[in-house]
Every structure is written in C-alpha cells, then in structure tokens.
TORVEX-373059 format. One line per 10 residues: their letters; for each residue x, y, z of N, C-alpha, C. Coordinates in Angstrom, 3 decimals, always signed. Example, Ala and Ser with C-alpha at 12.3 -4.5 7.8 and 13.67 -1.06 7.14 Angstrom:
<rs>
AS> +13.190:-5.690:+7.800:+12.300:-4.500:+7.800:+13.200:-3.300:+7.800 ~ +12.850:-2.250:+7.080:+13.670:-1.060:+7.140:+12.900:+0.030:+7.870
</rs>
This chain:
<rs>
XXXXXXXXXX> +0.848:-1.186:+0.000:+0.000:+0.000:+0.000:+0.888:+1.242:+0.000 ~ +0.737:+2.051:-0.661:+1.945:+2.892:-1.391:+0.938:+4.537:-0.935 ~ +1.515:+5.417:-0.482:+0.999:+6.945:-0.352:+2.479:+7.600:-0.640 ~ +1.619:+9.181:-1.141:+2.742:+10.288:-1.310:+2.986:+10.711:-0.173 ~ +4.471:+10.858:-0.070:+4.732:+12.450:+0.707:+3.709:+12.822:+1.556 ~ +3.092:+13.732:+0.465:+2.188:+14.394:+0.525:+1.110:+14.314:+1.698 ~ +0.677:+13.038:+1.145:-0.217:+12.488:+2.220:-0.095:+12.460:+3.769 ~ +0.840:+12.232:+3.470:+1.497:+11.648:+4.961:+1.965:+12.486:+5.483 ~ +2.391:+13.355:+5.108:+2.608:+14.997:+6.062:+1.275:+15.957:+6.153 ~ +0.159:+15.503:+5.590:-1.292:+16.111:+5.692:-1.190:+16.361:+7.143
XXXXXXXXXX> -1.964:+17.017:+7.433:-3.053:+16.603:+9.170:-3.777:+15.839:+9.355 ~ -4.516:+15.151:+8.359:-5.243:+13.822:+8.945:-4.785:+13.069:+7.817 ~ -3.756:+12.385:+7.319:-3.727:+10.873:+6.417:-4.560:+9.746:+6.897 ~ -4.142:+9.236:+5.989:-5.127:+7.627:+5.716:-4.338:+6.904:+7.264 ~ -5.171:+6.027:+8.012:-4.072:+4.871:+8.525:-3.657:+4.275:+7.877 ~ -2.719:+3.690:+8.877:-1.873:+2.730:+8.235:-1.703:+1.664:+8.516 ~ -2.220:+0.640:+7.603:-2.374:-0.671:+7.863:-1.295:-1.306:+7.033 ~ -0.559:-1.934:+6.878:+0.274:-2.636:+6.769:+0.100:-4.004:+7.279 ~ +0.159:-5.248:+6.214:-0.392:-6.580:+6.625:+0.514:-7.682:+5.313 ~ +0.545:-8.617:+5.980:+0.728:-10.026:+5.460:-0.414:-11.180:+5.835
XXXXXXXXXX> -0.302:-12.258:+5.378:-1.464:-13.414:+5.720:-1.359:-13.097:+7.354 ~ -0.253:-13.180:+7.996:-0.164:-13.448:+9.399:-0.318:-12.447:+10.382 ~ +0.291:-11.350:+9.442:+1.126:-10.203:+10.714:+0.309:-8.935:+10.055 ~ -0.001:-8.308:+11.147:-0.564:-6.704:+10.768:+0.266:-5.642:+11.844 ~ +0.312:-4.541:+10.945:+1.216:-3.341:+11.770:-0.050:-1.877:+11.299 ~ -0.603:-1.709:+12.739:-0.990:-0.264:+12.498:-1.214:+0.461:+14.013 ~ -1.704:+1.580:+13.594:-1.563:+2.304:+14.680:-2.344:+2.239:+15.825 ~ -1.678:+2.385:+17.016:-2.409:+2.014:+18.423:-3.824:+2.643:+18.483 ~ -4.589:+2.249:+18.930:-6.202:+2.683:+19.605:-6.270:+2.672:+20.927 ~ -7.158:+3.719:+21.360:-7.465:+3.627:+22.928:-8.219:+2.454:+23.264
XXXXXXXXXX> -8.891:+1.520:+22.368:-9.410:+0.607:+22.476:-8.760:-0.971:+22.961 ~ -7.052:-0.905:+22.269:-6.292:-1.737:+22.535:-5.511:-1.567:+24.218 ~ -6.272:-0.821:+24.945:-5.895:-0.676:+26.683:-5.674:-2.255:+27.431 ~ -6.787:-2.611:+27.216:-6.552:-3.850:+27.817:-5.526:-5.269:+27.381 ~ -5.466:-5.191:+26.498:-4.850:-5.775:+25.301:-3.373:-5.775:+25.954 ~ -2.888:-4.337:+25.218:-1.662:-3.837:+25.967:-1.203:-4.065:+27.464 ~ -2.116:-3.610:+28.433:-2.116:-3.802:+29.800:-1.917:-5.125:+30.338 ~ -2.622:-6.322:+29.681:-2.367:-7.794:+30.097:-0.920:-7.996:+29.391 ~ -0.232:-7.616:+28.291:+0.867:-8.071:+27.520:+1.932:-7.370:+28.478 ~ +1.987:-5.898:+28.038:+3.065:-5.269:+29.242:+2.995:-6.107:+30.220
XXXXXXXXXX> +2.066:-6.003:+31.488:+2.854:-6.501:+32.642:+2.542:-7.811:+33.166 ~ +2.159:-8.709:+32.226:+3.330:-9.889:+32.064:+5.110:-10.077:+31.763 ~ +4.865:-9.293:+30.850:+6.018:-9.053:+30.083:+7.107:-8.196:+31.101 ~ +6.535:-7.843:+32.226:+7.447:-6.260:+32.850:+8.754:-6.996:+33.098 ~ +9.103:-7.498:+33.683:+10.567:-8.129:+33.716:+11.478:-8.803:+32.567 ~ +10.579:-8.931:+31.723:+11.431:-9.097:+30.278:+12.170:-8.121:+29.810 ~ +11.229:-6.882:+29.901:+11.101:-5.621:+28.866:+11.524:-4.641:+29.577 ~ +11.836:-4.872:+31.275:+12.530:-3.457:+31.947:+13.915:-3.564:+31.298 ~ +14.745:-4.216:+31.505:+16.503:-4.016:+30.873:+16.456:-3.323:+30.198 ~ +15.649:-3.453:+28.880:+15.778:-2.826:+27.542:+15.330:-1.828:+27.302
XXXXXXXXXX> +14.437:-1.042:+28.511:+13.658:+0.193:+28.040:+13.909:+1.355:+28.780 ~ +13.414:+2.781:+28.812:+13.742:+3.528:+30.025:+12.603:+2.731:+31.077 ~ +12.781:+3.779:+32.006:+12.439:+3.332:+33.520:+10.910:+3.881:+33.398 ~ +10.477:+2.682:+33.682:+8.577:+2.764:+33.705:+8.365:+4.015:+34.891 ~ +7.500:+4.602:+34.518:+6.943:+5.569:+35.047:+5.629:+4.902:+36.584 ~ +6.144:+5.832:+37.284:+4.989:+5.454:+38.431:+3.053:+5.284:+37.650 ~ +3.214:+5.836:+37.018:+1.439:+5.602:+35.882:+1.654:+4.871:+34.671 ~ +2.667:+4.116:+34.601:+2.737:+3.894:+33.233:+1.544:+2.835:+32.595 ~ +1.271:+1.950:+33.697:+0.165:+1.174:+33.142:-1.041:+1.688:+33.073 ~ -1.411:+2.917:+33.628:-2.591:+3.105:+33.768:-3.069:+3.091:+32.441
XXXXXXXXXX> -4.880:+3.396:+32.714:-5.366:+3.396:+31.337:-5.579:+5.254:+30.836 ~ -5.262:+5.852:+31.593:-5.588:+7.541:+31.649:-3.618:+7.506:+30.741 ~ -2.849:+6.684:+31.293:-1.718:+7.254:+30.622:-1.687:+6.818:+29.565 ~ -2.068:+5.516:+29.284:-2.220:+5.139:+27.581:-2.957:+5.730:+26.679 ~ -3.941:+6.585:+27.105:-5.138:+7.161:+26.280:-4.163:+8.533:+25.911 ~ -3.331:+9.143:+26.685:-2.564:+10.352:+26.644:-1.001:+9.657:+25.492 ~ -1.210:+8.411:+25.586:+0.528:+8.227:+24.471:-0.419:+7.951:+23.362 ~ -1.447:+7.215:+23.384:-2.206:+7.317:+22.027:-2.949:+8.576:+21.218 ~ -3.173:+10.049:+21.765:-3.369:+10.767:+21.315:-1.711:+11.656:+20.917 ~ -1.095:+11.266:+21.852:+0.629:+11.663:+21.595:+0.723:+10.954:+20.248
XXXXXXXXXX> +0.827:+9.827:+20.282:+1.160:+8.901:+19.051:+0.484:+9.738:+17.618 ~ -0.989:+9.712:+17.695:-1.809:+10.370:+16.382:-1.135:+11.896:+16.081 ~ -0.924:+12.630:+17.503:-0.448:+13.401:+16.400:+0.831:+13.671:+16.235 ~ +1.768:+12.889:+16.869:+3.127:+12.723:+15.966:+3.141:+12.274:+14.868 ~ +2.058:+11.193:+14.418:+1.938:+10.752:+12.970:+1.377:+11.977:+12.081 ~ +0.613:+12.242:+12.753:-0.174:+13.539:+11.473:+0.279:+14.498:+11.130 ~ +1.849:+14.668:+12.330:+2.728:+15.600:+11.976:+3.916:+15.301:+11.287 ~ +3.892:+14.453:+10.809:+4.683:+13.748:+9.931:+6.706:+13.460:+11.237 ~ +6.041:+13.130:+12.552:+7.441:+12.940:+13.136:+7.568:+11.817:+13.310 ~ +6.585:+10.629:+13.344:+6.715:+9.030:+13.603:+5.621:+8.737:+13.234
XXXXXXXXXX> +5.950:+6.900:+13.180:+4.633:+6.228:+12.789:+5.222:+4.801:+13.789 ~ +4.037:+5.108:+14.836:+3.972:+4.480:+15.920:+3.117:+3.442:+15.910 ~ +3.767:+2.101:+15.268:+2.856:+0.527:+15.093:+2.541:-0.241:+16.945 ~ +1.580:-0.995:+16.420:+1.411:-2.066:+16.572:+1.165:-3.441:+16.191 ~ +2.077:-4.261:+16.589:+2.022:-5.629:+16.084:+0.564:-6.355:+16.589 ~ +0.221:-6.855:+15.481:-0.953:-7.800:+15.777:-1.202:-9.015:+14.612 ~ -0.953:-10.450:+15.572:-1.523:-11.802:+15.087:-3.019:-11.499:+14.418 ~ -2.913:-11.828:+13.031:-3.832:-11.595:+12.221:-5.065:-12.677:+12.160 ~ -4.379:-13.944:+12.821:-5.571:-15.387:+12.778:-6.179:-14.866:+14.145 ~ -5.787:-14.466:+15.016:-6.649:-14.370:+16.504:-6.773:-12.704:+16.875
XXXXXXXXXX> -6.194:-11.963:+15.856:-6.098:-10.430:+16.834:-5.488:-9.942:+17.669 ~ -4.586:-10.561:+17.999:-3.879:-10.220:+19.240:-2.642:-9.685:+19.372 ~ -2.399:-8.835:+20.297:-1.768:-7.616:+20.161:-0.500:-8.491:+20.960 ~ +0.776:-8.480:+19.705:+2.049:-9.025:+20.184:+3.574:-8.082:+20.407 ~ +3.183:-6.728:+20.103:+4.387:-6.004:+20.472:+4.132:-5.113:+20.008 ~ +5.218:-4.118:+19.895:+4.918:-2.567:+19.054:+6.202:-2.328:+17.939 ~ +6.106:-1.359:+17.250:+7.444:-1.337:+16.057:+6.933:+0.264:+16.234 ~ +7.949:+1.325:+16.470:+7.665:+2.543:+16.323:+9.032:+3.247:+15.248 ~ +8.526:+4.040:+14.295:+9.629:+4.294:+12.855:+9.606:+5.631:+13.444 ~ +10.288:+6.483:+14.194:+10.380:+7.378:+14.754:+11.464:+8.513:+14.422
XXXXXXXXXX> +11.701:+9.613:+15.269:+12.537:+10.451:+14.553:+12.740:+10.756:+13.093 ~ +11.467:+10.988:+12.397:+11.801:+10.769:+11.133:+12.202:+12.274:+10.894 ~ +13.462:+12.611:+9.952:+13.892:+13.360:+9.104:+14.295:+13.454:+8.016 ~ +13.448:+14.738:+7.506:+13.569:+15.013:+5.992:+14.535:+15.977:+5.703 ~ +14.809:+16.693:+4.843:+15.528:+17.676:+4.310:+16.826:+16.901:+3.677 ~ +18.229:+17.288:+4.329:+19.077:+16.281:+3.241:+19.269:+15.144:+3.923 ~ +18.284:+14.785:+5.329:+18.660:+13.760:+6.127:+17.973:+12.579:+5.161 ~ +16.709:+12.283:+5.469:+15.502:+11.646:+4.829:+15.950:+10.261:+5.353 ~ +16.022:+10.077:+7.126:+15.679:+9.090:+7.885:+15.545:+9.184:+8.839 ~ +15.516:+7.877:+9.735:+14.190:+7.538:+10.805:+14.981:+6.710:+11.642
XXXXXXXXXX> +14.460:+6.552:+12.526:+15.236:+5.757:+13.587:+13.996:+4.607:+14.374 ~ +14.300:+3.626:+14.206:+13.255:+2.471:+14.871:+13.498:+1.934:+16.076 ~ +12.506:+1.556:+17.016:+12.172:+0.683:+18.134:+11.400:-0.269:+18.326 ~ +11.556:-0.976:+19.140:+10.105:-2.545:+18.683:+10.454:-2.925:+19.889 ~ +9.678:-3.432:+20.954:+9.011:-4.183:+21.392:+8.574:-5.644:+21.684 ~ +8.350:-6.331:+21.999:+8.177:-7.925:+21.787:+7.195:-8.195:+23.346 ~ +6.294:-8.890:+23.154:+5.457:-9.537:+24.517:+6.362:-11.077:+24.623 ~ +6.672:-10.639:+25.862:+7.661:-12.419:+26.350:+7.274:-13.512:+25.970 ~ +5.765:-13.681:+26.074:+5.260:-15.258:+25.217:+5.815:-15.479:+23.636 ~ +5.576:-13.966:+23.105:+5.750:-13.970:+21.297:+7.348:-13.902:+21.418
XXXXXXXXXX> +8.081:-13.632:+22.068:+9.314:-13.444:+21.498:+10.566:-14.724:+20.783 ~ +11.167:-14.575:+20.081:+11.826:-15.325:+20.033:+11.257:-16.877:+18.898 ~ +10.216:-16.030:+18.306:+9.269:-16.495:+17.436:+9.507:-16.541:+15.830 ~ +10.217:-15.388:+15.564:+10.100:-14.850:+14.165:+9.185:-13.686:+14.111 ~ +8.559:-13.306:+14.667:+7.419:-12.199:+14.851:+7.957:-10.925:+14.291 ~ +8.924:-10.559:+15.133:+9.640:-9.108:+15.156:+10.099:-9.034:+13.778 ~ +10.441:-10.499:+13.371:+11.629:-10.353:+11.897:+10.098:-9.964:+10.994 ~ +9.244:-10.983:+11.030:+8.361:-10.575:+10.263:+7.560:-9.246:+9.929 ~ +7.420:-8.223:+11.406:+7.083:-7.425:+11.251:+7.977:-6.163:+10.489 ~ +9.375:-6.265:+11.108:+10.220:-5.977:+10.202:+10.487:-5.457:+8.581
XXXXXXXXXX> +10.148:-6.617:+8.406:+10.173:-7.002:+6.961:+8.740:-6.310:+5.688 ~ +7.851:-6.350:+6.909:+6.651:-5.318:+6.768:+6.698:-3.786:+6.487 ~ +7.574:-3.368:+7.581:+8.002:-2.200:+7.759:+8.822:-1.670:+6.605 ~ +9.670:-2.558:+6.350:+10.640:-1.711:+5.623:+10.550:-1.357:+4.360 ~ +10.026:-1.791:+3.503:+9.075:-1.473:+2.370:+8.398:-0.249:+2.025 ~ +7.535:+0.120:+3.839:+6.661:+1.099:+3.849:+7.814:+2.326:+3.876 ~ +8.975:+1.990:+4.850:+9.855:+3.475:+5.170:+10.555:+3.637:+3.637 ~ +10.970:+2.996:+2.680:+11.704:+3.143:+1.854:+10.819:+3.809:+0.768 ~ +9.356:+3.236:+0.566:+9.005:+3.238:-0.700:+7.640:+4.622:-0.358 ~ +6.432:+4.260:+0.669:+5.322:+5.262:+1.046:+6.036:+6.492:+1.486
XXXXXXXXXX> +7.092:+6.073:+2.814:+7.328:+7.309:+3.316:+8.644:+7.850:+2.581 ~ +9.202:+7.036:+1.407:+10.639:+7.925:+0.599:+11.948:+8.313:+1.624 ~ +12.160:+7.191:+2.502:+12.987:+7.605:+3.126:+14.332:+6.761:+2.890 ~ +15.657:+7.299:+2.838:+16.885:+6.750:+2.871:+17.347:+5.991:+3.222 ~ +17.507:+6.142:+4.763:+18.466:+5.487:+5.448:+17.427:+5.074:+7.124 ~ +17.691:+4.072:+7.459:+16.978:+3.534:+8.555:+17.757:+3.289:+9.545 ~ +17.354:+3.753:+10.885:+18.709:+3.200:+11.922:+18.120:+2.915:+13.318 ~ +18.925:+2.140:+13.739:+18.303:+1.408:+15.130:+19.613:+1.114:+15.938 ~ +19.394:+1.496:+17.162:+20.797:+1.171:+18.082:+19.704:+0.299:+19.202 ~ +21.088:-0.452:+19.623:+21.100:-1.057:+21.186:+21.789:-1.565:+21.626
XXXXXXXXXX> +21.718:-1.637:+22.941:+22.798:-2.716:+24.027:+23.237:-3.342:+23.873 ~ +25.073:-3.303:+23.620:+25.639:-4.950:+23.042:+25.083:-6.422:+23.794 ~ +24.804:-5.968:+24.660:+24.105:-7.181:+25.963:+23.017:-7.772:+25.143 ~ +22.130:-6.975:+24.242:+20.824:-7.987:+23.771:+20.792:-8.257:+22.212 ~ +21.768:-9.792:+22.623:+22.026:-10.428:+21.336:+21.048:-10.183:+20.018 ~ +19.760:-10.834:+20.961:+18.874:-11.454:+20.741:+18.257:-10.257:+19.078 ~ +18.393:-9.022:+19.434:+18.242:-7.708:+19.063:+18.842:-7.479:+17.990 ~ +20.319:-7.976:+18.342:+21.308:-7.895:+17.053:+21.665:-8.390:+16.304 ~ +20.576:-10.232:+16.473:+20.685:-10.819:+15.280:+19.262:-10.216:+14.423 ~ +18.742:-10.062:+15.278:+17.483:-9.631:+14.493:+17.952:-8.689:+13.498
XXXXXXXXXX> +18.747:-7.717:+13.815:+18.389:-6.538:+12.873:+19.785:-7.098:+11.907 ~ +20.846:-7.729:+12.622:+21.810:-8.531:+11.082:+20.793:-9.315:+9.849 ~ +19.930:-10.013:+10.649:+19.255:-11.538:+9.750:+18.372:-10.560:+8.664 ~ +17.920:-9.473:+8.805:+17.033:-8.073:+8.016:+18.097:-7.083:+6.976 ~ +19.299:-7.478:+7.451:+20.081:-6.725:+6.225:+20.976:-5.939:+6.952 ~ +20.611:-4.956:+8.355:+21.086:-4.016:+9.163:+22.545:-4.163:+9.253 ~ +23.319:-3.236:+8.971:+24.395:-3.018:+9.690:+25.432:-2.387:+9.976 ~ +26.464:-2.964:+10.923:+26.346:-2.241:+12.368:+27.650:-1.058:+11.160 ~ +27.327:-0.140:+12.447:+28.362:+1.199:+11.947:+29.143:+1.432:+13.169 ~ +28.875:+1.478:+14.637:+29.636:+2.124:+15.473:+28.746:+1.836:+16.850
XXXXXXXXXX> +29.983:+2.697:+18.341:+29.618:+2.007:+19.199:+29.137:+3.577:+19.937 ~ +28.384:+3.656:+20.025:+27.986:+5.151:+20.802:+27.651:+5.195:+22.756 ~ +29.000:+6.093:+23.006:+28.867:+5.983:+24.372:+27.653:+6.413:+25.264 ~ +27.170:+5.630:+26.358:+25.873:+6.471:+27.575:+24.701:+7.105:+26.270 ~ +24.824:+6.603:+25.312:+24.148:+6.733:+24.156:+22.691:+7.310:+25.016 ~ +21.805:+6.026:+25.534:+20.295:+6.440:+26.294:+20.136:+5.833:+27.590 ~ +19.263:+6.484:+28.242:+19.142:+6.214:+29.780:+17.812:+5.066:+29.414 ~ +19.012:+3.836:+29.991:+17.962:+2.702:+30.047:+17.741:+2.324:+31.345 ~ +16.370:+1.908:+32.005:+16.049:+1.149:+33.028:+17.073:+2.139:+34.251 ~ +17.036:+3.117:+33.853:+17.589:+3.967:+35.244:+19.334:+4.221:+35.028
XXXXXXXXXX> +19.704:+3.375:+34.097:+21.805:+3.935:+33.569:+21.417:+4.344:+32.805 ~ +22.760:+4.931:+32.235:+22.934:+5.570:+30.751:+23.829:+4.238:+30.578 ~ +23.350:+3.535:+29.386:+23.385:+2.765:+28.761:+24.584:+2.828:+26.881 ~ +25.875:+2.625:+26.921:+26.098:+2.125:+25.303:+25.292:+1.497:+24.776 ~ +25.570:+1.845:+23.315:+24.515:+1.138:+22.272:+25.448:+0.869:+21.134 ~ +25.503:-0.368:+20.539:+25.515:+0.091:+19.049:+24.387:+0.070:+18.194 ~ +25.180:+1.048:+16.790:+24.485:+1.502:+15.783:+24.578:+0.800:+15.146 ~ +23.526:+0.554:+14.471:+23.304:-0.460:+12.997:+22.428:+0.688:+11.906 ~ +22.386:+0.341:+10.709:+21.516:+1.070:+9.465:+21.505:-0.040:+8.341 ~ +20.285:+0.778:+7.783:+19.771:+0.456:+6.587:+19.398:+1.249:+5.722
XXXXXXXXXX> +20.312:+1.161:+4.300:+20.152:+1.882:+3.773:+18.611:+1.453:+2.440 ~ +18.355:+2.370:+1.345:+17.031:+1.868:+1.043:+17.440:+1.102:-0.551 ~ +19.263:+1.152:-0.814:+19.601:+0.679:-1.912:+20.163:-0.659:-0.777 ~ +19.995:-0.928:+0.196:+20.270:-2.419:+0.772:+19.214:-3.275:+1.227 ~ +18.514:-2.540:+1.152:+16.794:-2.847:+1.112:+16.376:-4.481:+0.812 ~ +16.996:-4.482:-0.510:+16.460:-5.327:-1.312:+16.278:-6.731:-1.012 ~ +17.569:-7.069:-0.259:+17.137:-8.592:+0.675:+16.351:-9.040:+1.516 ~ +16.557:-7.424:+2.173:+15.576:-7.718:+3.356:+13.917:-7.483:+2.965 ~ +13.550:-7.358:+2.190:+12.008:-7.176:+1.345:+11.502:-8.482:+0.561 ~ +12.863:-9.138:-0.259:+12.308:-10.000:-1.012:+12.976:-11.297:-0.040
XXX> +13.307:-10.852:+1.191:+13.527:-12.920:+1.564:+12.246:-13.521:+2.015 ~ +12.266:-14.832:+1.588:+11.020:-15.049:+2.242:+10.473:-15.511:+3.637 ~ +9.362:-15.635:+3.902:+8.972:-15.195:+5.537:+9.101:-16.739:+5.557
</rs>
C-alpha cells in the first residue's frame, strides 16, 4: 500500500495498515488498553533491561489514552509512525514497532524501536514485522536510510536486525538512559539501496 509524501505529512492521512497473511502493523487505539495492559505486565521483567524506567502511571489506562493521542499526532505531523504488532488469525496484540525520529531535508531518515510480549518473542514475529516495515519506510514514506541502536548485551536484538540486512556502523557511548543507567549502544543502518534482501527474503 503505497501513499505520497504528501499524504502523509497532511493533518489527517489515511491509517496505516500494513499486513501479510499473518502479521498486521498499524496504529495504536485507545481501544487496545486492555490488550496492551495484560501483555506489558506480564512481560514487565522481560522488557525493563531494555527500556527507560517505567513511570509510576505507566500502566494506567488515563496514561495510555494520553501516548495514544501523543502517538496520532506525531503521525499527522509527519514525526513518527507508531505501530502495533498484531496476530492476524486471533487479533492479538504481540508487540509494538515505532519508525520514529523521522527526518527530511538532506537527512531523509528515521530511527526504529520494537518491542516484543515475552510469550511472542523469540518467534520470528519481530523479523516478520520488520520485513513489513521496511518497504513502507523506503518506498510510502521515501525515506533513505533507517537506523536502530542497542545494548551490546541484547544479542537477541542484534541478530534480528543482522538476519534483516542491518548493519552495524559504530559504538555510541551512555548513548540512552535505560532502566535507570545511561546505557552504550551500538548503531546499525539500513540503507534503502540495501533494502532489497531484506524485502524479497522469504517469511
């Protein structure tokens, strides 16, 4: 599903649905509260290492209704496009993929994050959604270059984004405050002329 520019820097664009037989990526609803709420905190000890430091409200449902109107209009302002993963045979909400920091001018890229619920992980899920994604940043949204850092500590992370094409450039110090440190990361990218494997391998 292919849009201009144009579109997508409007004030209200089309959503964005993005789908395969299995896997769908679109944007969060206040409706998906509960959804989210049972996955997060199951998941909370998986997903603290890797993230900043949960907020004293973070589960609430008053704070999710406030990142989902955050979310819409960072999209409508053309600064991110803030997914959610969802199992397409049952509906069910298995992680998030957010294409964020996006810049245009002579930059014309974005920087990604994702998510995983502890049951789904370690599945193929993420690769698949992935693989979803990248299509849309190269080709709908016309963007260059794609980049994603993290913690040499989470392998798991860095095969993912090798097995997709990604790669690594450098090691950036206290880079982001994770789980309460400032945290190194490395950098990985994708460019949209390296694209090509990671689009046509098959799922």
């Amino acid at each position: 599903m292919t849009r201009s520019v144009f579109r997508f820097l409007s004030r209200q664009p089309d959503p964005v649905e993005i789908a395969s037989a299995t896997h769908l990526l679109r944007l969060p609803k206040i409706s998906d509260y509960r959804q989210w709420f049972l996955l997060r905190s199951e998941s909370r000890a998986f997903l603290e290492p890797w993230e900043p430091t949960w907020r004293a409200d973070e589960m609430t449902e008053s704070a999710f209704r406030t990142r989902v109107i955050r979310n819409e209009q960072e999209f409508s302002s053309g600064q991110a496009v803030p997914l959610f993963l969802i199992s397409r045979p049952d509906n069910q909400l298995m992680g998030g993929l957010t294409i964020g920091y996006i810049r245009r001018g002579v930059a014309q890229c974005c920087m990604i994050g994702y998510w995983m619920g502890e049951r789904y992980a370690g599945k193929g899920h993420m690769e698949q959604a992935l693989r979803l994604a990248l299509p849309y940043i190269f080709s709908s949204l016309q963007l260059h270059r794609v980049e994603a850092a993290c913690i040499p500590e989470n392998q798991r992370s860095i095969r993912l984004l090798e097995k997709v094409g990604f790669q690594r450039e450098g090691y950036l110090r206290e880079y982001l405050k994770i789980n309460g440190q400032w945290r190194d990361h490395l950098m990985f990218s994708l460019l949209s002329q390296d694209s090509a494997p990671a689009r046509n391998s098959s799922n």
